[in-house]
C-alpha positions in Angstrom: 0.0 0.0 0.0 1.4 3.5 -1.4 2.0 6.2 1.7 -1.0 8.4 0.1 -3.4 5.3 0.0 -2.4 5.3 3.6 -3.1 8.9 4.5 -6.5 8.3 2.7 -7.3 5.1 5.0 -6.2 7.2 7.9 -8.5 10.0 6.6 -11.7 8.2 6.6 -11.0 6.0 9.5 -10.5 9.2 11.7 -13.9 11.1 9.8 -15.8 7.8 10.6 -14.6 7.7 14.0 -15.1 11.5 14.8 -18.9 10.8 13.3 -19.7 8.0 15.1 -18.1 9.8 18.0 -20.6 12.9 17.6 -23.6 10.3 16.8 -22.8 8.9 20.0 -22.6 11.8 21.9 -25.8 13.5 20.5 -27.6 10.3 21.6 -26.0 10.3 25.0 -27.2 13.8 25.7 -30.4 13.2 24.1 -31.0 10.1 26.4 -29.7 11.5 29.5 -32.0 14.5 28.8 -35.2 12.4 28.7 -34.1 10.0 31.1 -34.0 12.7 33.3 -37.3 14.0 32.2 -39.2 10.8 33.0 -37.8 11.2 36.4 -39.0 14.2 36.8 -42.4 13.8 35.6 -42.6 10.7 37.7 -41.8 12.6 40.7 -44.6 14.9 39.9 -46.8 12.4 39.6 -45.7 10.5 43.1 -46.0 14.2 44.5 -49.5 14.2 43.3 -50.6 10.9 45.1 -48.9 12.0 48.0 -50.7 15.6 48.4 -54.0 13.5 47.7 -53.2 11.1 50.3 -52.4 13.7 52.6 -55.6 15.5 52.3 -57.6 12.1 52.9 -55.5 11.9 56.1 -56.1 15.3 57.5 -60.0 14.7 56.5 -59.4 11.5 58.1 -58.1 13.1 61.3 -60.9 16.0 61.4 -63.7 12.9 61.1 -62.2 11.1 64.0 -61.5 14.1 66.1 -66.0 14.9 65.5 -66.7 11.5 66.6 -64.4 10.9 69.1 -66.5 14.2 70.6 -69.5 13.2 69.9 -68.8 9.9 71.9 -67.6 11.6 74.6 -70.5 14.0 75.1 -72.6 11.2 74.9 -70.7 8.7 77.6 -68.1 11.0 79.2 -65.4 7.9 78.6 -61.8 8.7 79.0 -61.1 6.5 75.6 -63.0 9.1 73.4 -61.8 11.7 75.3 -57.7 10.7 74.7 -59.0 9.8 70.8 -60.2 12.9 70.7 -56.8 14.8 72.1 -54.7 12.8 69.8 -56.9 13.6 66.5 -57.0 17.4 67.3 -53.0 17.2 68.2 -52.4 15.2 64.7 -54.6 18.0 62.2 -52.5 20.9 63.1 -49.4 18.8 61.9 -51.4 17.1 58.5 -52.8 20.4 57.6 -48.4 22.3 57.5 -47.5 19.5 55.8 -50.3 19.6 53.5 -49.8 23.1 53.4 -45.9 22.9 52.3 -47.0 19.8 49.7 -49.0 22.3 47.7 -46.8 25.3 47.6 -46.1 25.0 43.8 -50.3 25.2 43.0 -51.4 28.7 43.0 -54.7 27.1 42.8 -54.4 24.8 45.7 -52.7 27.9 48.0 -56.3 29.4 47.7 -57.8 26.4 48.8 -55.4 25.5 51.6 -56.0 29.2 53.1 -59.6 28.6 53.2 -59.8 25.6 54.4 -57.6 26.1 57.2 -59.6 29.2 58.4 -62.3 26.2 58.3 -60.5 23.7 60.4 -59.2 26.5 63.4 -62.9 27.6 63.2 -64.0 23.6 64.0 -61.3 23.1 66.2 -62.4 26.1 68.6 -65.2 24.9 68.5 -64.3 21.2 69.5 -62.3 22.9 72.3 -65.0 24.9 73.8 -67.5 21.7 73.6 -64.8 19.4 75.3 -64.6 22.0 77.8 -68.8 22.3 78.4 -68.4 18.3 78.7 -65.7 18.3 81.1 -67.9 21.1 83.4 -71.0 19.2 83.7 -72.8 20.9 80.9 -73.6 18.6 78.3 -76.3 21.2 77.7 -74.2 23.4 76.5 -72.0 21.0 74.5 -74.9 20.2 72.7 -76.5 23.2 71.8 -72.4 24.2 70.7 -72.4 20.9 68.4 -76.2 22.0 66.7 -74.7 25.7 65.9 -71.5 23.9 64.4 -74.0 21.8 62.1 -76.1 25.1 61.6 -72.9 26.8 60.1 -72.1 24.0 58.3 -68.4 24.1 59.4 -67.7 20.3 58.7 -69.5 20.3 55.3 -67.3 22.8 54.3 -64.3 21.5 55.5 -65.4 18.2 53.6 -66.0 20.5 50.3 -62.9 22.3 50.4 -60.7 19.2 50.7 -63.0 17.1 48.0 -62.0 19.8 46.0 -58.4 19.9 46.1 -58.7 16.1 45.6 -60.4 17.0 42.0 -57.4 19.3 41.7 -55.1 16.5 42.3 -56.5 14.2 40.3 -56.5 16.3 37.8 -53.2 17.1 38.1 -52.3 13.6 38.4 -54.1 12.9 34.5 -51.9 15.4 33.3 -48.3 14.4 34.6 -49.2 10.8 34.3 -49.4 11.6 30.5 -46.6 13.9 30.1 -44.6 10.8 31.9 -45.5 8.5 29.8 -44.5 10.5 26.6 -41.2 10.7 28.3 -40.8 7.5 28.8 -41.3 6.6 25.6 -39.3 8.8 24.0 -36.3 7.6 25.8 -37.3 4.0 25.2 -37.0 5.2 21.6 -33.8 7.2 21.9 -32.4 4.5 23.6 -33.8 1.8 20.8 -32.5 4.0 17.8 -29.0 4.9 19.8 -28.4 1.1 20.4 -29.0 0.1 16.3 -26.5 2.9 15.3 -23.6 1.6 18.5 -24.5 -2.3 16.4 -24.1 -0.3 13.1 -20.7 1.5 14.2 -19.3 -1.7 15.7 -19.6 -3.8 12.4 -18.0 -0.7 10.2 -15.3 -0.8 13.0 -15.1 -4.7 12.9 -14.7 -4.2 9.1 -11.7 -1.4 9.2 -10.3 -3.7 12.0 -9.7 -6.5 9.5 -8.5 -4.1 6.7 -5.5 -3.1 9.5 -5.2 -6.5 11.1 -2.3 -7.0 7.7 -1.3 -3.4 8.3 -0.6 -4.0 11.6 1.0 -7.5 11.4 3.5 -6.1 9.4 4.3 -2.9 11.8 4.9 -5.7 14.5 7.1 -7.5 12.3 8.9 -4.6 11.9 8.9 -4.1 15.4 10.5 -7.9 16.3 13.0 -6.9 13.7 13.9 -3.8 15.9 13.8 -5.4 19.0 16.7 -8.3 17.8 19.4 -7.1 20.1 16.6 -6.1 23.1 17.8 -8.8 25.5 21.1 -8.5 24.7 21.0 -4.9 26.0 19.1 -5.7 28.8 21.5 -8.0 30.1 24.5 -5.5 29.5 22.9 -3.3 31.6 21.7 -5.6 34.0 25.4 -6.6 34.3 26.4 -3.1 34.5 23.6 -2.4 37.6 24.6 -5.4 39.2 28.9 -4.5 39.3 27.7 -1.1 40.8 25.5 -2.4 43.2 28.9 -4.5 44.1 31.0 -2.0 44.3 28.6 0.0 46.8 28.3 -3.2 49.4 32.3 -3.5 49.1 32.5 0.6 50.0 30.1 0.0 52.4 32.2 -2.1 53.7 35.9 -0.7 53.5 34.6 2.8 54.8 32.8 1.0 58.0 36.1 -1.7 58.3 38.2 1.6 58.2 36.1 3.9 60.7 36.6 1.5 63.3 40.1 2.1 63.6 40.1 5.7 64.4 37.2 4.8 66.4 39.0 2.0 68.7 41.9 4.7 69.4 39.3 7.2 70.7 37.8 4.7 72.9 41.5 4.3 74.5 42.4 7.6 74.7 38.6 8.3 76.4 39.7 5.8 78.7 43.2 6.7 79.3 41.2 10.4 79.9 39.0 9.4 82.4 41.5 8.4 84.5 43.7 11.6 84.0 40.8 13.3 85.2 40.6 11.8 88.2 44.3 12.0 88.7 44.1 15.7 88.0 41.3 16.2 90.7 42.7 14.0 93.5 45.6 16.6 92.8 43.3 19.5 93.0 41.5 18.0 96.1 44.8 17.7 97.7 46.0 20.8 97.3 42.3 22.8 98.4 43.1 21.3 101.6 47.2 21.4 102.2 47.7 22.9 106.3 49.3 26.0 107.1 51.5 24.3 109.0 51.7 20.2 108.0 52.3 18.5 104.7 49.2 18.3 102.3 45.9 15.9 103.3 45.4 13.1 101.0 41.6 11.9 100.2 39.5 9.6 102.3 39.7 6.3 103.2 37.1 5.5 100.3 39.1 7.0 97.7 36.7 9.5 97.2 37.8 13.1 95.7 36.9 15.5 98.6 36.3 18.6 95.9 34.4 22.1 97.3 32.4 24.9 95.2 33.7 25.4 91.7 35.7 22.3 91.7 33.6 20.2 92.4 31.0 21.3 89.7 33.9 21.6 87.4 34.7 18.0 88.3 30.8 16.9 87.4 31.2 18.8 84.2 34.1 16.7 83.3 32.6 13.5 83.7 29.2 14.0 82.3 31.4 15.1 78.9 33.4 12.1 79.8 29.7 10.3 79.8 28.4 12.0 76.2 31.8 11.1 74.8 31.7 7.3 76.0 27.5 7.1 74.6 28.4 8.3 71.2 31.4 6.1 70.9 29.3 2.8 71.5 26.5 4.2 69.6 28.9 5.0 66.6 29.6 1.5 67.3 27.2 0.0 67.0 26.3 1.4 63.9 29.2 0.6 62.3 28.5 -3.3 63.1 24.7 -3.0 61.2 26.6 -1.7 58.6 29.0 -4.7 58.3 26.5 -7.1 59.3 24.5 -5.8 56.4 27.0 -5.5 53.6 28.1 -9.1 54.9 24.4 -10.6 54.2 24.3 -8.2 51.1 27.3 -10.4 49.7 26.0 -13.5 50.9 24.3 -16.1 48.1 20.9 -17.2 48.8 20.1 -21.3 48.9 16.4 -21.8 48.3 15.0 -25.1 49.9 11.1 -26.3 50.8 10.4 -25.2 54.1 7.5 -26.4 56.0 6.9 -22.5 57.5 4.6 -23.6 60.2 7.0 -25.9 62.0 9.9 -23.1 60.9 7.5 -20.2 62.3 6.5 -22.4 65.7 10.6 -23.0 66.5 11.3 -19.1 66.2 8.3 -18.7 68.4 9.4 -21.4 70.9 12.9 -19.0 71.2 11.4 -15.7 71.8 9.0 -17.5 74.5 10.7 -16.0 77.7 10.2 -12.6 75.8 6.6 -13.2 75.4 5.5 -14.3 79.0 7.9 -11.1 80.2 5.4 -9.0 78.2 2.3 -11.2 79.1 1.6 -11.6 75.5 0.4 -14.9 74.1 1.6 -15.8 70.2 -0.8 -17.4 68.1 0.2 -19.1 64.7 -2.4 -20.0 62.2 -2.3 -21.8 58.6 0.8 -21.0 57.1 1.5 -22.3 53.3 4.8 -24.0 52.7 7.0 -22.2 50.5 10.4 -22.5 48.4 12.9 -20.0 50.3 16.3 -19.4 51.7 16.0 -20.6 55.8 18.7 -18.0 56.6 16.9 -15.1 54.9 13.3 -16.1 56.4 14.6 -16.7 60.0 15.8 -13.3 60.3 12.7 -11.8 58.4 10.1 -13.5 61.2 12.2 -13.1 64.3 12.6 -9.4 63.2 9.1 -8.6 63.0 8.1 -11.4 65.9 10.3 -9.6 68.2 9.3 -6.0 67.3 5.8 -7.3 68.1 6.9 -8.7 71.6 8.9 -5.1 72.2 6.2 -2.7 71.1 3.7 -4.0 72.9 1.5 -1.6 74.9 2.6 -1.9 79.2 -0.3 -3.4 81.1 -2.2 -4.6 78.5 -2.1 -8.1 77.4 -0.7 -9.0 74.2 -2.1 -10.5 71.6 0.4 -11.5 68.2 -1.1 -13.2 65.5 1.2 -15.0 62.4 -1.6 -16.4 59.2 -0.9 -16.6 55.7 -2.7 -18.3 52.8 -1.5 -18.1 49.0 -2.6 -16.2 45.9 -1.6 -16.6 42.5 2.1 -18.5 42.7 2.6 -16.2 45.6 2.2 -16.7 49.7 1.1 -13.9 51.7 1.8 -14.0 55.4 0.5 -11.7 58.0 2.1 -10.5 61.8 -0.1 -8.6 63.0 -0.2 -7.3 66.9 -2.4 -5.3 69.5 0.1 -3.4 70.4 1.2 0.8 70.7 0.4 1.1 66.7 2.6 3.5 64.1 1.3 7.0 62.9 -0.1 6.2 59.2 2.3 9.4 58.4 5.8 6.9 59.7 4.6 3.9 57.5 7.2 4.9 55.3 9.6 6.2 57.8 9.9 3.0 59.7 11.5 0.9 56.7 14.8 3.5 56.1 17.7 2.8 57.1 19.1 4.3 61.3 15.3 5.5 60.6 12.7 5.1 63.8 8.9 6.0 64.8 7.6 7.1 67.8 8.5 6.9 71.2 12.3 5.6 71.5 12.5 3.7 74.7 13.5 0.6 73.4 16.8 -0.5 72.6 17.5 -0.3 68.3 19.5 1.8 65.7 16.3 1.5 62.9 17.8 -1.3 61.0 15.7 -3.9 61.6 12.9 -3.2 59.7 14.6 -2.0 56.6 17.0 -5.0 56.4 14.1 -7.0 56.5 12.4 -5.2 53.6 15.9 -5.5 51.5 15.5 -9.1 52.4 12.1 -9.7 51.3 12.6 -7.9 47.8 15.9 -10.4 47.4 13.5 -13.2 48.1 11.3 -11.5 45.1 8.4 -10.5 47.1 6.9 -7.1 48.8 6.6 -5.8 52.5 4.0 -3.5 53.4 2.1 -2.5 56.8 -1.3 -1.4 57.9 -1.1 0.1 61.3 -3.1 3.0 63.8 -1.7 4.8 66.7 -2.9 2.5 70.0 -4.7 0.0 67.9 -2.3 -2.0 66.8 0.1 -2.9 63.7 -0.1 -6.0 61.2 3.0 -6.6 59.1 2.1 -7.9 55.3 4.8 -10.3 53.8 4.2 -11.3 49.8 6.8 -13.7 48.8 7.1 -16.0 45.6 5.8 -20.0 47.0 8.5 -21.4 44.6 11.4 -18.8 43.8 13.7 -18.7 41.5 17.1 -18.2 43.3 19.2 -17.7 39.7 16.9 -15.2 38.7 17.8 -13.2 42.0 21.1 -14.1 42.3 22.3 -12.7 39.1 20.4 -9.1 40.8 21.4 -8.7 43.9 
């Protein structure tokens, strides 16, 4: 195919596209619009049933409340008396909501207005004939209830409600209609839009298989390109791999080398310590020489009798003395993760089956003083067995087992739970505690490295956790954590069930 038969094809693929595109989009609108419609009209007409219901119920309520009186004029009873309460207490409520139902009729406002000028009429007068009853003067009730019927009060509550009802139903003929035609019409929007979506799909299905060659050849094309792809990757996978090398073995030179200079300032703090306390025995000896004798040596004890400035001057030295000493063994200690981790960095990985309950149950069984210490109880569900290095997973589960021993909240027991359960060639395993929790913002804190999270009053440099993490992506797998501040912590471990140790090998 020529380039200009191309740009043609291309042409009135993109026109056909853009049409459909529009078609589709017309009838979209078009069929949200009356979808819409419907709704709306159907509303209106469930508002209509609704304010016609509503008016039967006030009518309702006025009837009960004028026999409920009635009754109790004629027998006095304290049952038609407390009907009669509760009607007169439920019209005043019927006839507002009635009253905000209708607010959209101008016709129906008229209406409502009069006929609650009817109903406050009838229910002063239902007051004042409850009240005759309840004085002994049925007379009187009477005589109240035949000038009520004389006015014809009730009558024309009954006609002014009968006539909203027409109203309503009127209404209600009307918006039934105009929902219906909108119903329809986006029935028949929705018929016409789906035959022109069948009509577009089989022109599309058509142009498909005039490019299905087209495209066959663009992905030869594109094999040919890609000849040399693997070769490249593995240059530079080679290349990644001999600096990732050469970082673990300057890891390891500059932390081999900086304990050196650090061993000799350990000695010389040492050999400084006890000048100090030569120098102010000497000091102490000569604050308290005699006028007359030779000079006093300490106490008995040994002790460094020192007054006033030198004595606080002697306290200075030694807390310095005491920083100085702290920051060497901390800087110590440091120095030893380092090495320990460029050691396991170098180290080659041996996968073997491991049956991980009986694995996980014998790194439980060694932390167990640790756990009754904290009152906690370990409990270790289904685990899946899985092909791993041992080394690499001991360390990974008495890392996080411990942390969940140590963080632990005090006088509440603890409660550590280890269950896992596979997923697509992989094994997902879960330690999850009741203990102090992690702020959601240190979830990503906690896994760098000399890196830790709240309160630091247990003993750690923040290593832990991201050698763990460095040994779970060796292992091909993921490390993540769900945890909330006082609720508690569960540590997610994805890891490959049978892994590859050449593939990883050749990446670490």
């Amino acid at each position: 195919m020529t380039a200009e038969a191309q740009r043609r094809r291309a042409f009135w693929q993109i026109l056909l596209i853009a049409a459909g595109l529009l078609v589709l989009t017309v009838i979209s609108a078009g069929s949200v619009y009356l979808v819409n419609k419907a709704r709306e009209d159907s509303k209106w007409v469930i508002h209509t049933i609704e304010v016609e219901n509503q008016i039967n119920a006030l009518l309702l309520e006025v009837r009960r409340a004028e026999s409920s009186a009635r009754g109790f004029l004629l027998t006095q009873g304290p049952d038609f008396q407390s009907d009669h309460e509760k009607a007169v207490a439920a019209i005043i409520p019927a006839l507002a909501k009635l009253t905000r139902q209708i607010g959209d009729d101008p016709a129906q406002r008229d209406s409502i207005e009069k006929l609650s000028a009817a109903i406050e009429t009838r229910l002063d007068q239902f007051s004042r004939e409850m009240d005759f009853v309840k004085q002994g003067q049925p007379d009187k009730a009477t005589a109240l209830i035949r000038e009520a019927a004389a006015g014809n009060t009730t009558t024309t509550i009954s006609n002014l409600a009968n006539a909203m009802i027409r109203e309503e139903e009127r209404l209600f003929r009307i918006r039934t209609a105009n929902s219906d035609r909108s119903q329809t019409l986006a029935a028949s929007m929705t018929g016409i839009g789906s035959g022109l979506v069948v009509l577009l799909a089989l022109v599309s299905t058509w142009l498909v298989r005039r490019s299905a060659r087209a495209r066959d050849e663009a992905e030869a094309r594109l094999r040919d390109a890609n000849v040399n792809l693997e070769t490249v990757v593995d240059v530079r996978t080679a290349d990644l791999r001999e600096a990732n090398d050469e970082i673990q073995r300057f890891a390891y030179i500059v932390s081999h080398d900086l304990r050196s200079p650090l061993v000799n300032i350990m000695g010389f703090t040492s050999e400084l310590e006890e000048l100090g306390g030569d120098i102010f025995r000497r000091i102490s000896s000569l604050a308290h020489v005699p006028a007359d004798g030779p000079p006093l040596t300490s106490g008995s004890s040994g002790e460094i009798a020192l007054e006033g400035p030198d004595k606080q001057l002697s306290a200075d030295f030694s807390e310095a003395l005491g920083f100085i000493k702290s920051s060497i063994a901390k800087m110590d200690r440091l120095i030893s993760a380092i090495l320990n981790l460029t050691r396991e960095g170098r180290r080659e990985f041996r996968p073997e089956k491991i049956d991980i309950r009986e694995f996980v149950e014998a790194i439980v069984s060694t932390l167990a003083h640790q756990a009754v210490e904290a009152q906690a109880e370990i409990h270790v569900g289904s685990l899946p067995n899985i092909v791993s290095d041992r080394l690499a997973l001991e360390q990974i589960f008495s890392n996080l087992i411990d942390n969940a021993i140590k963080y632990l909240k005090s006088g509440v027991p603890g409660e550590i739970r280890i269950r896992g359960r596979t997923k697509l060639g992989y094994a997902i395993f879960e330690i999850s505690d009741n203990g102090r929790g992690i702020d959601p913002k240190d979830h990503q804190r906690i896994f760098d490295l000399f890196r830790r999270a709240g309160t630091q009053d247990k003993p750690g440099q923040g290593i832990g956790l991201a050698h763990v993490r460095a040994l779970v992506r060796r292992l091909g797998g993921t490390m993540s954590v769900s945890s909330e501040l006082n609720v508690g912590s569960t540590f997610t471990i994805t890891l490959p069930v049978a892994w590859n140790a050449s593939n990883r090998n050749a990446d670490k």
